[in-house]
MIVONU-21504 format. One line per field, with one value per residue (C-alpha): x, y, z; residue in three letters. Coordinates in Angstrom, 1 decimal. Example, Ala and Ser with C-alpha at 12.3 -4.5 7.8 and 13.67 -1.06 7.14 Angstrom:
u 12.3,13.7
v -4.5,-1.1
w 7.8,7.1
rest ALA,SER
//
This chain:
u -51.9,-49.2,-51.2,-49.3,-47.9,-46.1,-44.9,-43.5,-42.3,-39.8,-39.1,-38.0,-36.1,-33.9,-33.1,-31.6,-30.5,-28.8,-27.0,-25.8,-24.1,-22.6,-21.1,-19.3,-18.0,-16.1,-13.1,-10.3,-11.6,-11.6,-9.0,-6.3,-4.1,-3.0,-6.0,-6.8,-9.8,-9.7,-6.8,-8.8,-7.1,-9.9,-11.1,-12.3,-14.0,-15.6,-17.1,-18.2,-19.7,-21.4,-22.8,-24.9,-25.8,-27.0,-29.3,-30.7,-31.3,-33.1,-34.9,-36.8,-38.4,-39.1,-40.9,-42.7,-44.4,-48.2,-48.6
v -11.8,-8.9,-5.4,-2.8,-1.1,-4.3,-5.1,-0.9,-1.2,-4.7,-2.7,0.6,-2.1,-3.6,-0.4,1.2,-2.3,-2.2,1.3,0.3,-2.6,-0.6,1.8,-0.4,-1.8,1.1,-0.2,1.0,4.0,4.6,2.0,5.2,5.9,9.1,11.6,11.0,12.2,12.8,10.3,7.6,6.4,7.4,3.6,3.5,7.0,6.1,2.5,5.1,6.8,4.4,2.5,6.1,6.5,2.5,3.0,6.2,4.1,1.3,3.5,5.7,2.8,1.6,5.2,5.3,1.6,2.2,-1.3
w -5.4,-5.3,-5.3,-7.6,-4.1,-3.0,-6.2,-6.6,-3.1,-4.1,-7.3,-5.5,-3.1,-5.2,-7.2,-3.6,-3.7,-6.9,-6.4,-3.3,-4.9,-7.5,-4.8,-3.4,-6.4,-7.0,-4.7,-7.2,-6.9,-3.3,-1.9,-1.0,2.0,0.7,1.4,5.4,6.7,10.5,10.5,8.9,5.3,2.4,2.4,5.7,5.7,3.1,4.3,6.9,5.0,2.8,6.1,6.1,2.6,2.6,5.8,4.2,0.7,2.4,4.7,2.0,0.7,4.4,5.1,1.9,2.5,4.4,5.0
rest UNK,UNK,UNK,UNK,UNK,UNK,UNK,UNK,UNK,UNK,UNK,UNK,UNK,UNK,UNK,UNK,UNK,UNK,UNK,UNK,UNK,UNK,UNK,UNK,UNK,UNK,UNK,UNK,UNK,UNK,UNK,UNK,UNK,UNK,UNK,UNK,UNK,UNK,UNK,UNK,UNK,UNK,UNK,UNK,UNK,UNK,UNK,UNK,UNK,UNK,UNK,UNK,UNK,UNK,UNK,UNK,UNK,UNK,UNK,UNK,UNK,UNK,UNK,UNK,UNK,UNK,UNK
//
């Protein structure tokens, strides 16, 4: 049997999962030449970017689990 921390811990899990799905469906919205940061086009500074923000958003969960 699950104990309510697993079961909070796969919850918390798939939301990080979740919003880091529905980043990266926003390709309209960042799928630009025109603003270049450090002479990358916007869509690769951004996959850069969200490389970070996923390994942050699966490691809060990671931290928080005392198993």
């Amino acid at each position: 049997m699950v104990s309510s921390n697993g079961s909070k811990y796969y919850l918390i899990m798939l939301f990080m999962f979740i919003i880091d799905i529905i980043l990266y469906a926003l390709l309209p919205v960042y799928n630009k030449v025109a603003p270049s940061i450090g002479g990358l086009p916007f869509f690769y500074t951004y996959q850069i970017v969200m490389l970070i923000v996923s390994s942050v958003l699966f490691l809060i969960p990671s931290l928080g689990d005392k198993r």
